[in-house]
One Martini backbone bead per residue (centre of mass of N, CA, C, O) as a GRO file, in nm:
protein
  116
    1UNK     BB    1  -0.962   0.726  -0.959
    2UNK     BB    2  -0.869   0.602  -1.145
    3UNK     BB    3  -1.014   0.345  -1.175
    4UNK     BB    4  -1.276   0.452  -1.219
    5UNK     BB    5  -1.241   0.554  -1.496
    6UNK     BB    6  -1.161   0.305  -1.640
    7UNK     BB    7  -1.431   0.163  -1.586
    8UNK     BB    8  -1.607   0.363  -1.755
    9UNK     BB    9  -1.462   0.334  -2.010
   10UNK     BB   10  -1.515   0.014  -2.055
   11UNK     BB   11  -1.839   0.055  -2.035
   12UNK     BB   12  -1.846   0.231  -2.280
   13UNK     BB   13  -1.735   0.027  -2.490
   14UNK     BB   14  -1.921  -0.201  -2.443
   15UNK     BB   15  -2.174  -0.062  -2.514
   16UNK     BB   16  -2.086  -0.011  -2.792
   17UNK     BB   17  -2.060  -0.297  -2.900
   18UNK     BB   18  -2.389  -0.376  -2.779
   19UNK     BB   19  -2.512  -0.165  -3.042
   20UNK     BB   20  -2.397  -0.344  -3.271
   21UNK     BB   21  -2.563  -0.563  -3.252
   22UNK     BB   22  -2.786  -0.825  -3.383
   23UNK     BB   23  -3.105  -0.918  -3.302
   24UNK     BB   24  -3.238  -1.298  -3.414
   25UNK     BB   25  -3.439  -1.524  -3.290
   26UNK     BB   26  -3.208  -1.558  -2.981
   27UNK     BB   27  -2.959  -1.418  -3.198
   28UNK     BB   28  -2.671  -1.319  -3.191
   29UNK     BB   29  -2.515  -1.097  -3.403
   30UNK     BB   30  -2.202  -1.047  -3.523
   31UNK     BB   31  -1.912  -0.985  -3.749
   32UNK     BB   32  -1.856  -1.280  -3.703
   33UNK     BB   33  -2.129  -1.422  -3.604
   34UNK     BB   34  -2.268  -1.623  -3.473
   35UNK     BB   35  -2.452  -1.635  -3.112
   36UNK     BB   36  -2.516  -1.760  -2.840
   37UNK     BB   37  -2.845  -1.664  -2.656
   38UNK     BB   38  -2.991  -1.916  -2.451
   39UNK     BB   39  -2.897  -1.909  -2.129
   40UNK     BB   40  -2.725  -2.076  -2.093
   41UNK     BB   41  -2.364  -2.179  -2.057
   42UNK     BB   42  -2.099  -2.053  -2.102
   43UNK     BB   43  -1.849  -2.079  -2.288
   44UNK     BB   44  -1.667  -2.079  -2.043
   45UNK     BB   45  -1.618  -2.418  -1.876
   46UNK     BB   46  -1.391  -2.235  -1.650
   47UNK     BB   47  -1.523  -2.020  -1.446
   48UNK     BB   48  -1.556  -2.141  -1.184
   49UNK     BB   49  -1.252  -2.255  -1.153
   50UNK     BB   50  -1.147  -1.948  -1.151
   51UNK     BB   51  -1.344  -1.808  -0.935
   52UNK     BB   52  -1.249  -1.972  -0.708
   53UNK     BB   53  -0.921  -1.876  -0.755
   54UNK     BB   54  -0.969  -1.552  -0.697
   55UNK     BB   55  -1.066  -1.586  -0.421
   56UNK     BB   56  -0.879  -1.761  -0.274
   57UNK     BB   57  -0.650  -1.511  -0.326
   58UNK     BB   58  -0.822  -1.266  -0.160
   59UNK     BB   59  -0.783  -1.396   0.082
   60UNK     BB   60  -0.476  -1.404   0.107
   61UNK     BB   61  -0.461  -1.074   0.079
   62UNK     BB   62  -0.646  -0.982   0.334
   63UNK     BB   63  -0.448  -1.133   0.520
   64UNK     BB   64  -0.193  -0.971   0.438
   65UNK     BB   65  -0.347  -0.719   0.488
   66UNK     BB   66  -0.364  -0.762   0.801
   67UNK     BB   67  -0.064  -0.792   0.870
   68UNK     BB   68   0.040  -0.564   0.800
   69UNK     BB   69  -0.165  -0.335   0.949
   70UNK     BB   70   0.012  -0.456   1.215
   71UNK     BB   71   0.320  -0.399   1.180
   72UNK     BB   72   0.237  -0.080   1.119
   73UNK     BB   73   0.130  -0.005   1.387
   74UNK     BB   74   0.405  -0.098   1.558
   75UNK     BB   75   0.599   0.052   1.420
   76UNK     BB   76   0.500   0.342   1.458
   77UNK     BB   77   0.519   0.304   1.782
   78UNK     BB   78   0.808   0.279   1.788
   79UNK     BB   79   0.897   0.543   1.615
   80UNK     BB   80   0.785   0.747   1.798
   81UNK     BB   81   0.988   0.721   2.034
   82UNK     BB   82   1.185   0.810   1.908
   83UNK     BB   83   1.415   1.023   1.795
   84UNK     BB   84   1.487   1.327   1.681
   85UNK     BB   85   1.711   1.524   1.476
   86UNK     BB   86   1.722   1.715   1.719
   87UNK     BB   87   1.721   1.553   1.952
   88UNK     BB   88   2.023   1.469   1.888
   89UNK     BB   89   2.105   1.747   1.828
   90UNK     BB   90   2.080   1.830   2.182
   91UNK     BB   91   2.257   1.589   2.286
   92UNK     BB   92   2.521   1.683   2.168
   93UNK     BB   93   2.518   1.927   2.279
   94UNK     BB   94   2.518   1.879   2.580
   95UNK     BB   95   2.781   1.672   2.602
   96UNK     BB   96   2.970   1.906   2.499
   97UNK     BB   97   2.910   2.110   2.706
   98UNK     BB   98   2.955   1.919   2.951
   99UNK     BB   99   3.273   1.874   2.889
  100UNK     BB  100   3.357   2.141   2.890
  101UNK     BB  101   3.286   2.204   3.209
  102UNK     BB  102   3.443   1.977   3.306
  103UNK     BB  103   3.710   2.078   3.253
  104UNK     BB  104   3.723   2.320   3.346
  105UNK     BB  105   3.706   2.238   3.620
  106UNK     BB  106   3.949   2.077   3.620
  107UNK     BB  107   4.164   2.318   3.552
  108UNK     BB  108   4.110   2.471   3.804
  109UNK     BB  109   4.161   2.291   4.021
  110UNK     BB  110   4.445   2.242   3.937
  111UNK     BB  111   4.535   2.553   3.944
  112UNK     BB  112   4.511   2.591   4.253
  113UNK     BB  113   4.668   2.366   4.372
  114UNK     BB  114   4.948   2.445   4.180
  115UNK     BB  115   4.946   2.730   4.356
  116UNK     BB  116   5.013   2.629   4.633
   0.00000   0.00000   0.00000
């Protein structure tokens, strides 16, 4: 949502910039001096092999994030399996149980024996 707010802030900036121009006779002037507004090409002269390096870096950005969304699923179905914190402290109260109880019984067995 932060990011439509500031794309909106900054329409509103151009926009207010772009209300402060005189344009007279196909030239755009504005407070530094005249601008050609003739539609020719950009003044940035390098815009297209900008424009391609930034496609072809989106390219490999949409790549990796199609492999992490692949990881992070696999990850997901993976951690679901896991035991979760009571279930291990129930696996331990479990054991410490069982444990208790085969002692006892051990412990009664021999004192059978013991006494015949």
């Amino acid at each position: 949502m932060s990011n439509v707010v500031e794309l909106s802030s900054r329409l509103n900036e151009m926009n207010r910039r772009f209300a402060k121009l005189n344009c007279k006779n196909g030239v755009i002037e504005s407070g530094g001096g005249p601008i050609d507004g003739g539609g020719g090409p950009p003044h940035f002269t390098d815009m297209e092999r900008r424009l391609s390096k930034l496609e072809d870096k989106m390219d490999n950005v949409q790549a990796t994030l199609s492999d992490m969304r692949g990881t992070l699923t696999r990850m997901d179905e993976r951690i679901s399996h896991l035991p979760t914190y009571k279930g291990i402290w129930a696996l331990v109260a479990g054991i410490i149980t069982t444990t208790s109880v085969v002692i006892g019984a051990v412990t009664t067995i021999l004192h059978w024996f013991h006494a015949s």
